[in-house]
Backbone as XML, in Angstrom:
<?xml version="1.0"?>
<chain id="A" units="angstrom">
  <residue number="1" name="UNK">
    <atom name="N" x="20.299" y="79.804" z="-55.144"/>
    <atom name="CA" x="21.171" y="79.732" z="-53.986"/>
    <atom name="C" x="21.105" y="78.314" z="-53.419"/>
  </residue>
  <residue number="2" name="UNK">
    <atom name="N" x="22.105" y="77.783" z="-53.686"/>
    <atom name="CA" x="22.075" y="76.262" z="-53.124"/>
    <atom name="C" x="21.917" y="76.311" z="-51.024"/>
  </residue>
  <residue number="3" name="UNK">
    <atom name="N" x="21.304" y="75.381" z="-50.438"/>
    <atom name="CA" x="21.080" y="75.300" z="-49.156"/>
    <atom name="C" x="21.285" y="73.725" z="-48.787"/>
  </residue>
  <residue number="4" name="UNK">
    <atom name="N" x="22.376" y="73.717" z="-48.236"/>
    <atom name="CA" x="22.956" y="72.211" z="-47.962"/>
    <atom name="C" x="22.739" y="71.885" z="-46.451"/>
  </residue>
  <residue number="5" name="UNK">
    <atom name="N" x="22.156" y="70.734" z="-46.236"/>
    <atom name="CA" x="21.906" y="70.534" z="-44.601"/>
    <atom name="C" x="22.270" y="69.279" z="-44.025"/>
  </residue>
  <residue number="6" name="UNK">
    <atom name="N" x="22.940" y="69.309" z="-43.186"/>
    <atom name="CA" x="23.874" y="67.951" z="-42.834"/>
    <atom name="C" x="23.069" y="67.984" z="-41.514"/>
  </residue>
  <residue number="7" name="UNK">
    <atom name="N" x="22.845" y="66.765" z="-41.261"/>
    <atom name="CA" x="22.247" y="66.292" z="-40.256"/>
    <atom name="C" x="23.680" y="65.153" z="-39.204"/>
  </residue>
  <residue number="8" name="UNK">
    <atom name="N" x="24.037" y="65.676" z="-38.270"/>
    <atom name="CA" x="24.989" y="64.528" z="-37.276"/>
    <atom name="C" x="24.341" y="64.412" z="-36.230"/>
  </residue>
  <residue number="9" name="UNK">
    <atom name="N" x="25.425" y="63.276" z="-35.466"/>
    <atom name="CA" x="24.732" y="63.242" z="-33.902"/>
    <atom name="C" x="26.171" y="64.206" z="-33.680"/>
  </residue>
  <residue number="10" name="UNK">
    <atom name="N" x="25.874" y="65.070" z="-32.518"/>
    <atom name="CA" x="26.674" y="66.017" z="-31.641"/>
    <atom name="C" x="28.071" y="64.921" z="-31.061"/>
  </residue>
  <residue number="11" name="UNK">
    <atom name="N" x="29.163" y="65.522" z="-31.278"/>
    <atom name="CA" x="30.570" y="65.513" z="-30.590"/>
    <atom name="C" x="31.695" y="65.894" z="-31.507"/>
  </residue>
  <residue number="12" name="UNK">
    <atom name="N" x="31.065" y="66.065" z="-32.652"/>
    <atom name="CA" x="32.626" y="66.725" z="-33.415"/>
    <atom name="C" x="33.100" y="67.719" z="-32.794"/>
  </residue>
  <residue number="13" name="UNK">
    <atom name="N" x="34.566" y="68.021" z="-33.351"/>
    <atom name="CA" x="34.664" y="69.170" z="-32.629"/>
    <atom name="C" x="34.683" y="70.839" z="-33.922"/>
  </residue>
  <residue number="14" name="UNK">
    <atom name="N" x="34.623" y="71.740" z="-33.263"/>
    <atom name="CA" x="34.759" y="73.231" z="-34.309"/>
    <atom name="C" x="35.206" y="73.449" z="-35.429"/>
  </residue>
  <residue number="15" name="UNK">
    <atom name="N" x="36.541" y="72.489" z="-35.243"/>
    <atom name="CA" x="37.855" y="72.575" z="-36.400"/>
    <atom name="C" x="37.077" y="71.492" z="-37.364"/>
  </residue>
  <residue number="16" name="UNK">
    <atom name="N" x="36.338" y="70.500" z="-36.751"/>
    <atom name="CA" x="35.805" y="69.212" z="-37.705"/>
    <atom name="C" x="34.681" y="70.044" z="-38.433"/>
  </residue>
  <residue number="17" name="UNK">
    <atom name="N" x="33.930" y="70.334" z="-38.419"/>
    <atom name="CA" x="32.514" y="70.932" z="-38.699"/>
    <atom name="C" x="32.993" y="72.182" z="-39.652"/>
  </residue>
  <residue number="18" name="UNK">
    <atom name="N" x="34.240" y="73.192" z="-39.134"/>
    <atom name="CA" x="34.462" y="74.115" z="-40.634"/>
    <atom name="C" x="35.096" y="73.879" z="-41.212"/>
  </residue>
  <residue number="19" name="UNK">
    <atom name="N" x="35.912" y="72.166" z="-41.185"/>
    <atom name="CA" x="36.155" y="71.965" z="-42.336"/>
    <atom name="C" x="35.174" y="71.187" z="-43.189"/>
  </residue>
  <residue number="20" name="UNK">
    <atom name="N" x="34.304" y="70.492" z="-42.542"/>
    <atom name="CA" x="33.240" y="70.268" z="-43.319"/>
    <atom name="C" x="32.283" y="71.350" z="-43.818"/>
  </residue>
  <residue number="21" name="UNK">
    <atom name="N" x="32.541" y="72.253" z="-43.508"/>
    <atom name="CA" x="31.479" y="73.243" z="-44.824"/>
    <atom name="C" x="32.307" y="73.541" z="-45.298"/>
  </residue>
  <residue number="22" name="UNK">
    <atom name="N" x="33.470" y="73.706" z="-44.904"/>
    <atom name="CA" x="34.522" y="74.184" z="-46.332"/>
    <atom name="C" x="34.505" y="73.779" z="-47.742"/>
  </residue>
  <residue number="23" name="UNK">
    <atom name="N" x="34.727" y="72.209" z="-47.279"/>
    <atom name="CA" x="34.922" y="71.473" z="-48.061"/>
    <atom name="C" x="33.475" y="70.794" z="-49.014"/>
  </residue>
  <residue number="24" name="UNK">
    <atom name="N" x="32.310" y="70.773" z="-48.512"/>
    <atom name="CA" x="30.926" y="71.225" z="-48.638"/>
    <atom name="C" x="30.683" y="71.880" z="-50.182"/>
  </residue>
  <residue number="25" name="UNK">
    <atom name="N" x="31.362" y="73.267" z="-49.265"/>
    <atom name="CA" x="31.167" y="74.428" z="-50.093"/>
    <atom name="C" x="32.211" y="74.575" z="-51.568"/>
  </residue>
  <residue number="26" name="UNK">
    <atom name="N" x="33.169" y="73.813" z="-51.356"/>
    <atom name="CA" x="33.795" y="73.630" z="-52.469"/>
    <atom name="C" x="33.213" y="73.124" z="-53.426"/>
  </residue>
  <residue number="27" name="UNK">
    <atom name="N" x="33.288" y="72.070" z="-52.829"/>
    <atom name="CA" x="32.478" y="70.654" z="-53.506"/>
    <atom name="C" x="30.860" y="71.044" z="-54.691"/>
  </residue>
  <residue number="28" name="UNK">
    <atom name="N" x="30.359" y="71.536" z="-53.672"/>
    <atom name="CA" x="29.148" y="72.479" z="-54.545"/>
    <atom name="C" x="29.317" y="73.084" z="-55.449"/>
  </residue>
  <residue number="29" name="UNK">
    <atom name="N" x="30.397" y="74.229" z="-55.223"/>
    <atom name="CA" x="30.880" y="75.170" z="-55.814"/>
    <atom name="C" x="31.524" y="74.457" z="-57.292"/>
  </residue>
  <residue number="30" name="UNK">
    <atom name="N" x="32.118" y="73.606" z="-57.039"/>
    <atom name="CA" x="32.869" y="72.588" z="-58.672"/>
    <atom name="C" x="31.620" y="72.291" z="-59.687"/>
  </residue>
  <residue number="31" name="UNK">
    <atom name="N" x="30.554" y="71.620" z="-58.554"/>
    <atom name="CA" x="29.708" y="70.349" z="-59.613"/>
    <atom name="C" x="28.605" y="71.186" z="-60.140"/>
  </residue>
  <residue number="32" name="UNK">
    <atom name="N" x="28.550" y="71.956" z="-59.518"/>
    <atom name="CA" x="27.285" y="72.889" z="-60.212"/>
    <atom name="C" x="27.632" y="74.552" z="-60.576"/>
  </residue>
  <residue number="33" name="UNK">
    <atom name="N" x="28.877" y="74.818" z="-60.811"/>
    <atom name="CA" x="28.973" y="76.201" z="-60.736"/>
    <atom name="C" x="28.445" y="77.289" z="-60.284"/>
  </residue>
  <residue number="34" name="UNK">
    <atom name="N" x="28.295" y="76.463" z="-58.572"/>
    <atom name="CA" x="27.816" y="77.785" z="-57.830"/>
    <atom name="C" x="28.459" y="79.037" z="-57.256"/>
  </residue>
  <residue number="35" name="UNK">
    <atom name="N" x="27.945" y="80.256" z="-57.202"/>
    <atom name="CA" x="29.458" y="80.900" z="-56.811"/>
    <atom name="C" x="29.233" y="80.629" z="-55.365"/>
  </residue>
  <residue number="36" name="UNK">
    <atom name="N" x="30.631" y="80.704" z="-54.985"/>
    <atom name="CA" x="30.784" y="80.332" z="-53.787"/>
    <atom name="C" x="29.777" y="81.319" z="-52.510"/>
  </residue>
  <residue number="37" name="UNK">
    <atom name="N" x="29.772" y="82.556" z="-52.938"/>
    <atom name="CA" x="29.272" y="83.367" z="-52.125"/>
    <atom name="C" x="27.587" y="83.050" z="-51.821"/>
  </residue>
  <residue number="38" name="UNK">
    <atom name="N" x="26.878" y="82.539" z="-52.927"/>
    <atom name="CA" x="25.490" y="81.998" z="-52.555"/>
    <atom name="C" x="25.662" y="80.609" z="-52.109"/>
  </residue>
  <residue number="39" name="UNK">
    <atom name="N" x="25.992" y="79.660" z="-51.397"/>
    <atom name="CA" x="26.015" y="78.802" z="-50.967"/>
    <atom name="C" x="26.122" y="78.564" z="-49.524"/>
  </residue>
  <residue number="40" name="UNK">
    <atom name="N" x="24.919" y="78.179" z="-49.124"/>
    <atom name="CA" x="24.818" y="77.744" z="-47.610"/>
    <atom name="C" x="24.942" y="76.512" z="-47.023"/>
  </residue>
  <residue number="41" name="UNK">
    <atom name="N" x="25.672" y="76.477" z="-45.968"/>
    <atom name="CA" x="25.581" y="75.039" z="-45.129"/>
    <atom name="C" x="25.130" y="75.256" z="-43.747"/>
  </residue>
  <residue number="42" name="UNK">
    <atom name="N" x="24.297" y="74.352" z="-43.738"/>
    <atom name="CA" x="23.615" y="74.164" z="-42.088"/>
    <atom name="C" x="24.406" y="72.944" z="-41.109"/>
  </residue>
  <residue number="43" name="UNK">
    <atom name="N" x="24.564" y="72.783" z="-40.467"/>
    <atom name="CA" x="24.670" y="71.990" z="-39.868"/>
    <atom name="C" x="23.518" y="71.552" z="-38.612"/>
  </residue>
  <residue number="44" name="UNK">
    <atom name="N" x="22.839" y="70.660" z="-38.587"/>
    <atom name="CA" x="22.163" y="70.219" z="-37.507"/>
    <atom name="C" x="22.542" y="69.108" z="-36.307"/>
  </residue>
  <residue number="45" name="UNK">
    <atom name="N" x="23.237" y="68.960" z="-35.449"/>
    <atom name="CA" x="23.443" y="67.973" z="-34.392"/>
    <atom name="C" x="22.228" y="67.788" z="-33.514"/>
  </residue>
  <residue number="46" name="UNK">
    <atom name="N" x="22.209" y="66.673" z="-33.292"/>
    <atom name="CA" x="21.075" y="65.940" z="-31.903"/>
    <atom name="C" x="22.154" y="65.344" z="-31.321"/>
  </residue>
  <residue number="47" name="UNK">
    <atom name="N" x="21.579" y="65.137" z="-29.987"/>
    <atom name="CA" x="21.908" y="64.103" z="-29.141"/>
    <atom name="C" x="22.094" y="62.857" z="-29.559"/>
  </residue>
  <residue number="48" name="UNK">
    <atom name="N" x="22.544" y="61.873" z="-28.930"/>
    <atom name="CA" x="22.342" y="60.503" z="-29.948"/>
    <atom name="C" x="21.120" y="60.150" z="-28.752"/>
  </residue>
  <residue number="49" name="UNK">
    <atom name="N" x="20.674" y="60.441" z="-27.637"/>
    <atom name="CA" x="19.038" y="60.051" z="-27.013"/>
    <atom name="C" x="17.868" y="60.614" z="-28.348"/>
  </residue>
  <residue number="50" name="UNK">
    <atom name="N" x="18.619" y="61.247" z="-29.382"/>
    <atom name="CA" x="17.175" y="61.871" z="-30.148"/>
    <atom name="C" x="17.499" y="60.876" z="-31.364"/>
  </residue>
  <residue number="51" name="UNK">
    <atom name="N" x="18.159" y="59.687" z="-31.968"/>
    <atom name="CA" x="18.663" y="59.823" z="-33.004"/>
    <atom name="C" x="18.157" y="58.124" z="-32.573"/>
  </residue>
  <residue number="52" name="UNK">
    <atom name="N" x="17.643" y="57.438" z="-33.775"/>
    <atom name="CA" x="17.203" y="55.806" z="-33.551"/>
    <atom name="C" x="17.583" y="55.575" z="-34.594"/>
  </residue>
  <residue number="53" name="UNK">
    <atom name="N" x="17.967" y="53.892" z="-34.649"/>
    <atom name="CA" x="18.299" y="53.429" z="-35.320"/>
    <atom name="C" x="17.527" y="51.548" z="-34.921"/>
  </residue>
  <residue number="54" name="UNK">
    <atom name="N" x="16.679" y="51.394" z="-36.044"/>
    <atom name="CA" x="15.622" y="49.879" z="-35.991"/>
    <atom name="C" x="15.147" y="49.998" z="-34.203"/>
  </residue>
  <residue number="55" name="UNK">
    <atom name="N" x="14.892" y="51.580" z="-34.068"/>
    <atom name="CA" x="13.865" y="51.083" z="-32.976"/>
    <atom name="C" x="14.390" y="51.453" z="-31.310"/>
  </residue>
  <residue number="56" name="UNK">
    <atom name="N" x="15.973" y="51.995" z="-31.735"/>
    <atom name="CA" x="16.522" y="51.901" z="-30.383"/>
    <atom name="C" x="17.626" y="53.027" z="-30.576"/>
  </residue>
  <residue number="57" name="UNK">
    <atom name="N" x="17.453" y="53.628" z="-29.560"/>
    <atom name="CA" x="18.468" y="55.206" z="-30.004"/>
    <atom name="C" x="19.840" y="55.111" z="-29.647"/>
  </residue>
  <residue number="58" name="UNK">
    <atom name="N" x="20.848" y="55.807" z="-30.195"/>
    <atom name="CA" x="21.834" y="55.598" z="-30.673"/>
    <atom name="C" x="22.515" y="56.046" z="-29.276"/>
  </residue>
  <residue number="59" name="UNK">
    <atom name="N" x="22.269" y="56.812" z="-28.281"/>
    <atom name="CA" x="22.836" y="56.524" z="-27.261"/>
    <atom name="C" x="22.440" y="55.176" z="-26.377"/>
  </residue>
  <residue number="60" name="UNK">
    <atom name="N" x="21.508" y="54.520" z="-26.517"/>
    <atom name="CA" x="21.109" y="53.191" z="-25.647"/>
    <atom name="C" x="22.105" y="52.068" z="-26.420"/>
  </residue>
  <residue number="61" name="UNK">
    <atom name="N" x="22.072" y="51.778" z="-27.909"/>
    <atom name="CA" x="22.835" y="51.373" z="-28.391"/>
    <atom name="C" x="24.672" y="51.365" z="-28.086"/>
  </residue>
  <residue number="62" name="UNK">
    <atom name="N" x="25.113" y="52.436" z="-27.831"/>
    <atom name="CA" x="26.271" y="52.859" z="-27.351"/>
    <atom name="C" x="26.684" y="52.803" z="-25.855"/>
  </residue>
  <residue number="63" name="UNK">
    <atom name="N" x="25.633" y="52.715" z="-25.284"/>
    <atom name="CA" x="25.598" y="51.942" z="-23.847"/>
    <atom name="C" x="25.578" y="50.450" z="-23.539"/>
  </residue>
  <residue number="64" name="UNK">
    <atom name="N" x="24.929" y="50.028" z="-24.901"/>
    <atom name="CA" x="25.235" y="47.658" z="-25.145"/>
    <atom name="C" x="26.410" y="48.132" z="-25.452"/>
  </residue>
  <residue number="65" name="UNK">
    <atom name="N" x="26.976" y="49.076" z="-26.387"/>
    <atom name="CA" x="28.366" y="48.608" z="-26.379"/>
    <atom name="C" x="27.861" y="48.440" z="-28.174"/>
  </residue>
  <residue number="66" name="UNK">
    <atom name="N" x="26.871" y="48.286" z="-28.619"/>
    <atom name="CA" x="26.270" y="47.800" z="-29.975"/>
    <atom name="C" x="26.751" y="49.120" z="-31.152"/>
  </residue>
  <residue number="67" name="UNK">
    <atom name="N" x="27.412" y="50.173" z="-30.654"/>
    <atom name="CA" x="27.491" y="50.949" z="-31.749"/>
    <atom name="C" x="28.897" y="52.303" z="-31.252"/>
  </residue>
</chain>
């Protein structure tokens, strides 16, 4: 049973996110002949205060204006 886990920072919206496992799940489903029915997708969102990048988190960054 394949288990796929996407890690974002939080603001997509509903419609963005099922089409990303849709399309996920396709995708899986082609390259490895999985059946579609055993195939999982997770999705995980953080905050961008939880999410760093060289040291400095991705909401402080987005507050310079740096990202």
């Amino acid at each position: 049973m394949p288990f796929i886990q996407i890690n974002l920072l939080e603001g997509r919206s509903p419609e963005k996110k099922e089409q990303l496992i849709a399309e996920v799940t396709e995708t899986v489903e082609r390259v490895i002949q999985a059946p579609k029915e055993t195939i999982r997708v997770m999705i995980n969102e953080m905050p961008a205060a939880h999410w760093g990048i060289a040291g400095v988190s991705v909401k402080k960054l987005r507050e310079e204006g740096r990202r």
